[in-house]
C-alpha positions, 0 to 999 in steps of 0.5 A: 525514226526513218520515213519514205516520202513521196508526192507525184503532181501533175499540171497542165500549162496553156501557156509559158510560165514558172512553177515555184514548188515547195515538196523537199523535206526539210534539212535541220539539225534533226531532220536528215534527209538520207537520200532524195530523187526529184524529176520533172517530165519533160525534162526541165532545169530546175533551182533550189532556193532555200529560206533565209532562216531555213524555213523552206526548200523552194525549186523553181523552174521554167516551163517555156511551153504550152503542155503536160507536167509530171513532177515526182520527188521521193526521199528517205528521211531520219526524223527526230524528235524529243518530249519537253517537259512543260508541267512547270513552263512559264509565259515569256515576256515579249521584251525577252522573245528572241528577234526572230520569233516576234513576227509569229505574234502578228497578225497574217493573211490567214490568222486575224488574231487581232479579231479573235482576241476577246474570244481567245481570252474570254474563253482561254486566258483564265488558263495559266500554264501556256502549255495547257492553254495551247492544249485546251484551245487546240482541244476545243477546235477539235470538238468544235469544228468539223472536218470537212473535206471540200468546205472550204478554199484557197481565201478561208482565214482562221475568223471564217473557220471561227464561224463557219465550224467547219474546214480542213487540216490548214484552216484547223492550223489557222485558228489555233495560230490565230488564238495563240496570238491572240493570247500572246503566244508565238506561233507558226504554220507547219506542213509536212508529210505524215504517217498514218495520215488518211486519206494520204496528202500533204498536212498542215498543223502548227507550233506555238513557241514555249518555254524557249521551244517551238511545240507541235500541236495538231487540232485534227489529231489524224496523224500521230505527232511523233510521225510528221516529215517538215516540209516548211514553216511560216505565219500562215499557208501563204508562206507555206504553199505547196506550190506557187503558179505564174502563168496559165497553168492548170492543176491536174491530180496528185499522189502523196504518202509516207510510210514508215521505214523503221521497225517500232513506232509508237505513236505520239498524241497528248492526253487532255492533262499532258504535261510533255510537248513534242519539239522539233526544230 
């Protein structure tokens, strides 16, 4: 399914400085990025750095004096993604995780799951399937924690969220990173653009690895699941950041959207009994 992404920043800088900016749709083997324009006003060089692992599409660029910044990136993408049947799923035991997944067991900046473990398993670790137990965990952070748009801020981890019930679209993908961790369960931040997504902006949720799969969930259920554009992964927003700021540079207003550029879309949510996960890769 094609999608039409577009996001418009504006930045302020008082002095010299660097922005490290993390907008770009993300190329995978099922993601095509069929055509894409990215402008900086004034015109400035910019370098895109890709991840290691393809994890993210970074471009750095100088800004070598004080002024004005409008940023524009727009891009047509082909998503696609596939249903995983996980009725009958197994947990995989850490000795047989690829080396590459073991670090979304730990602990991050963000997801203490070390301190949320008794919680996790006190309340998700009777569930055998670890499909269902994602899917119930992801269904309590839906009931329990309000969304709230402005309560929380940049220093917000998953075990603030646990006790203040309240945050936003990141802090909803925090805890449910937290908690799969803490049930042994692989899993990583995901933000993306999003059809549907109201109030337009940048979204964030997470994938937990199951069944050899990287499953999307998403606690906020404000977006179809079948309609995110991959911006990036990592253990937590800090690997994720939208933007990283070296310098006295000051943060001015931004334009984001996806729209769908496809004739018929059917949006994608799990039922309580699901027994089919959404990958992407």
């Amino acid at each position: 399914m094609r999608f039409d992404v577009f996001a418009d920043l504006e930045y302020t800088a008082q002095t010299a400085g660097t922005l490290i900016l993390n907008i770009h749709a993300l190329r995978t083997p099922t993601q095509n990025v069929i055509s894409e324009a990215f402008t900086i006003e004034p015109y400035l060089k910019a370098e895109e750095l890709v991840g290691l692992h393809g994890e993210n599409r970074l471009v750095r660029f100088e800004i070598p004096e004080p002024g004005p910044i409008k940023i524009s990136y727009k891009a047509t993408v082909d998503n696609a993604c596939k249903l995983v049947d996980l009725a009958n799923v197994e947990e995989t035991p850490v000795h047989q995780l690829p080396v590459e997944v073991l670090q979304y067991l730990n602990p991050s900046r963000y997801c203490q799951s070390d301190k949320l473990f008794r919680l996790a398993n006190n309340m998700f670790g009777y569930i055998q399937n670890p499909f269902e137990k994602v899917n119930y965990l992801v269904d309590w952070i839906f009931y329990n924690v309000q969304y709230l748009s402005g309560s929380t801020n940049s220093q917000t981890s998953a075990y603030d969220t646990v006790t203040q019930q309240q945050g936003v679209c990141r802090d909803f993908a925090h805890l449910g990173i937290a908690l799969c961790r803490a049930l042994t369960i692989p899993a990583r931040y995901f933000t993306g653009y999003a059809y549907k997504l109201y109030p337009a902006d940048f979204h964030a949720c997470f994938e937990a690895y199951l069944g050899g799969e990287w499953i999307l969930f998403d606690a906020t259920r404000l977006a179809p699941l079948n309609s995110m554009i991959k911006i990036a992964t990592g253990r937590d927003a800090a690997d994720s950041a939208i933007a990283n700021i070296f310098g006295d540079i000051y943060f001015d207003r931004m334009a984001v959207n996806c729209k769908l550029a496809d004739e018929g879309f059917s949006p994608f949510y799990y039922q309580p009994k699901a027994t089919q996960g959404i990958s992407y890769i």
